[in-house]
N, C-alpha and C positions, 0 to 999 in steps of 0.2 A: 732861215735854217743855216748852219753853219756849213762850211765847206770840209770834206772826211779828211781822213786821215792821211798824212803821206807816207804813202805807197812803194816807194822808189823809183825806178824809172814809171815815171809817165806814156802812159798809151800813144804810141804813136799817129798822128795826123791820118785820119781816112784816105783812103785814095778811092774814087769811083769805084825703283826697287822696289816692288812687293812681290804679290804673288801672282803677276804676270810677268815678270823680267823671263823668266825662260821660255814662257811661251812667245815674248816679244824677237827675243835671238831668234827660236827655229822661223820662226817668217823672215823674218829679215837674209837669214843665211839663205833659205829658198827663193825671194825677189829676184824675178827674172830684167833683164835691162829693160831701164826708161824705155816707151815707146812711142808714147804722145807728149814729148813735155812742154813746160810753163799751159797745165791747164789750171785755171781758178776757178775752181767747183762752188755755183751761187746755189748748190739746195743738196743737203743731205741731212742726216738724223745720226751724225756722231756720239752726238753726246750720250752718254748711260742712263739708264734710269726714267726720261723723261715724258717716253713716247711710245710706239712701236717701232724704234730705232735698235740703238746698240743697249743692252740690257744691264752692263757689269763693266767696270775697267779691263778684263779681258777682250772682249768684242771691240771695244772702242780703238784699244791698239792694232788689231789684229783689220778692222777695215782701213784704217790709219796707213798701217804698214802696205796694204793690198792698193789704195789708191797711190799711193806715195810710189809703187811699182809699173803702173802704167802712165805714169808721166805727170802726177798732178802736184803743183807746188806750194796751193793754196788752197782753203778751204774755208766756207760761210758756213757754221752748223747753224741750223733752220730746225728748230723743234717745233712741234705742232703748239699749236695754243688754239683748243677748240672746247669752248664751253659744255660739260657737262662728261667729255671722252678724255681730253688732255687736259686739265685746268691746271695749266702751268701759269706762274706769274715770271714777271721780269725780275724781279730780285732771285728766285729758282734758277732760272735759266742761266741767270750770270754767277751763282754759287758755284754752277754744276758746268759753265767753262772755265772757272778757275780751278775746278777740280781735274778736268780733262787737260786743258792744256798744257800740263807737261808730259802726258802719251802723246800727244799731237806734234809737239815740234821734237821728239826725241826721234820719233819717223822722219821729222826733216820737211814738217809742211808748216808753212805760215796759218794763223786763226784764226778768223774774224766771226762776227757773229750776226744773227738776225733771227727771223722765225717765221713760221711757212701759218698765217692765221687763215681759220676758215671764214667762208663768207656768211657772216651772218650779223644780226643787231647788235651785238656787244662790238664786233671791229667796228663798226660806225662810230657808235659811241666814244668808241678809243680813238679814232680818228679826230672825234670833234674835240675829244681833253688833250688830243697832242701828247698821248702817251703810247702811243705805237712804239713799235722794238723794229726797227729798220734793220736793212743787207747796209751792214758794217756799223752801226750804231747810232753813228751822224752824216746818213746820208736823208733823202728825201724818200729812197725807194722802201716801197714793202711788198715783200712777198703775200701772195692772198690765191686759198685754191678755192674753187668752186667747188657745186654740190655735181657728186658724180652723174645723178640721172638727168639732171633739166636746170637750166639756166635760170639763175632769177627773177621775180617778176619786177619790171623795171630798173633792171638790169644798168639802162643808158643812165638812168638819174641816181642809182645807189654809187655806181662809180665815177658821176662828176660830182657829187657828193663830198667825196672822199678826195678829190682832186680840189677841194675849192680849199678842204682843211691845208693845204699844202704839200700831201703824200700825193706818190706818183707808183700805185697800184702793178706791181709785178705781177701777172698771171701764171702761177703754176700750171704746170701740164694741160693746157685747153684740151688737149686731143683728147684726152680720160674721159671729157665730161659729156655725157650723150649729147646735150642739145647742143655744144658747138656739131658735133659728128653728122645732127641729123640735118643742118643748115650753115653746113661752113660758111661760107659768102653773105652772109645772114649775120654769123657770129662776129666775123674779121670786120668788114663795118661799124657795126657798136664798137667792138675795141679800137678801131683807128678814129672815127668820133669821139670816144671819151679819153684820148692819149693816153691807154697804157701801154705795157711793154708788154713783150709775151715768151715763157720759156721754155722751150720744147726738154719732153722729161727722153733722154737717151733712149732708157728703155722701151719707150714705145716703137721707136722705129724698126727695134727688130725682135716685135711681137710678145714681148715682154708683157703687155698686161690685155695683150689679144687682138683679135683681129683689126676691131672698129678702131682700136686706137692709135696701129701701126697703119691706117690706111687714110686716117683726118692726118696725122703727123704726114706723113708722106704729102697729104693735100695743101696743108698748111705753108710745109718749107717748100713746096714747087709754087706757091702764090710768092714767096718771098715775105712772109710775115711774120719768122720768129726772130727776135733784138737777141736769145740767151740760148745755151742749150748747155742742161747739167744733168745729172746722172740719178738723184734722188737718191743714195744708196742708202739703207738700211742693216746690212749685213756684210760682211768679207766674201761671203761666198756669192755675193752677187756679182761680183766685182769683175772674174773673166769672162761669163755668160751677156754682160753689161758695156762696160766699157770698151774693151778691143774692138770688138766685131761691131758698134754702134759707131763709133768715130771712123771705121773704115770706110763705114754705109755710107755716114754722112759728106766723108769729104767726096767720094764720090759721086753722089747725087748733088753735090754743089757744081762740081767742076764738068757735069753733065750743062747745067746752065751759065759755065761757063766766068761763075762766080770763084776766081781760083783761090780769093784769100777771106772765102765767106766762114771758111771755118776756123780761122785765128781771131775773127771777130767774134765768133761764139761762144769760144769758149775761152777767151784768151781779154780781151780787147774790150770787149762791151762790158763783161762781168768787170773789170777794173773798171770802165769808164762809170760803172755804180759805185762802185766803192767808192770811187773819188766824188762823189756826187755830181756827174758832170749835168749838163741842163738835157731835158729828154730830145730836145731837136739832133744834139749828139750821140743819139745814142741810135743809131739806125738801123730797121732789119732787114735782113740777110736774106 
């Protein structure tokens, strides 16, 4: 597998005109200052058209503009690819960021690309053809969510499966998925036996998709077991209910354990150290 793309500066060494131009001005004129910057966002649903994301070149700018305002520099669009709900292909998906991408960096954010696939027989399959759509395009990593109510059945063997094809399995939001929730200590085992990563979704932690899964996310990063943490966003109007008040939580409950620079790895440091494809022993959770 080849090694990604250059980045610019390198992560530093661990220590212990159309007919959006005016709607794109009034956001931009209203952006309040930077507050979190250099975050590199590994999971949202920018792109138009594809998903239950951004619907239209207006929305697309308009959450663009909204992340671009609370500190974010870069961004992984991740559209769903879930057979028979989203059946997007990979030629689709790279149309539709050549189409985006100049709303994207006229906000002032870098683009990279990948896709958030559901777990199920056809990623396997894709796995074993070696045509998975990786976080940055030539990395090793893939984004992959679970089924919300219950864990897969052999679970351990579909994602060393998928590890033997040479991907290296990104877990979206475990917290969402009941059966991590109903056996965390249970769940984090299997994933730290089968080497994946894991990325805690923002909005959970401040109850964004409810109780159960603001209280596994709380469980999860007090174990020290998430490698990523990104924001999933879908809309502009999620954006200050989401982002501000989540990264506050989080640096806080890092620096409660004492972990002071656990949240530049998370959202900063590890999400590059994907992109660059580093090898997963470097990539360490938080």
């Amino acid at each position: 597998m080849p090694r990604g793309p250059t980045l610019g500066p390198r992560s530093p060494p661990r220590r212990v005109a159309s007919d959006w131009d005016g709607h794109r001005r009034v956001v931009a004129e209203r952006r309040p200052p930077i507050h979190n910057p250099n975050v590199l966002d590994m999971h949202n649903h920018v792109l138009f058209g594809l998903d239950d994301g951004c619907r239209n070149p207006v929305e697309s700018d308009a959450l663009a503009q909204a992340m671009r305002a609370v500190g974010h520099e870069g961004i992984v669009a991740t559209p769903h690819i879930r057979p028979g709900v989203f059946d997007n292909t990979l030629d689709k998906i790279r149309r539709r960021r050549d189409e985006t991408r100049p709303i994207i960096e006229e906000a002032g954010l870098s683009l990279y690309l990948g896709a958030e696939y559901y777990f199920s027989p056809e990623l396997l399959a894709g796995a074993r053809d070696r045509r998975l759509l990786t976080l940055g395009e030539s990395s090793r990593y893939v984004l992959i969510e679970l089924p919300t109510m219950s864990l897969p059945p052999r679970l351990d063997d579909l994602l060393y499966e998928v590890r033997l094809t040479g991907y290296v399995p990104v877990i979206a939001h475990p917290e969402r998925c009941r059966g991590v929730a109903d056996a965390v200590d249970w769940a984090l085992e299997r994933f730290r036996t089968a080497q994946v990563l894991l990325q805690l979704d923002l909005g959970s932690l401040v109850g964004h998709y409810g109780r159960t899964a603001r209280r596994t996310a709380q469980a999860i990063l007090d174990r020290g077991a998430y490698h990523v943490a990104a924001a999933d966003l879908h809309r502009a109007e999620d954006v200050p209910s989401i982002v501000r008040p989540s990264l506050d939580l989080l640096r806080r409950r890092l620096r409660r354990r004492r972990v002071e620079t656990g949240l530049d790895e998370l959202i900063q440091h590890n999400p590059r150290r994907i992109l660059e494809n580093a090898s997963y022993d470097d990539i360490r959770p938080v």
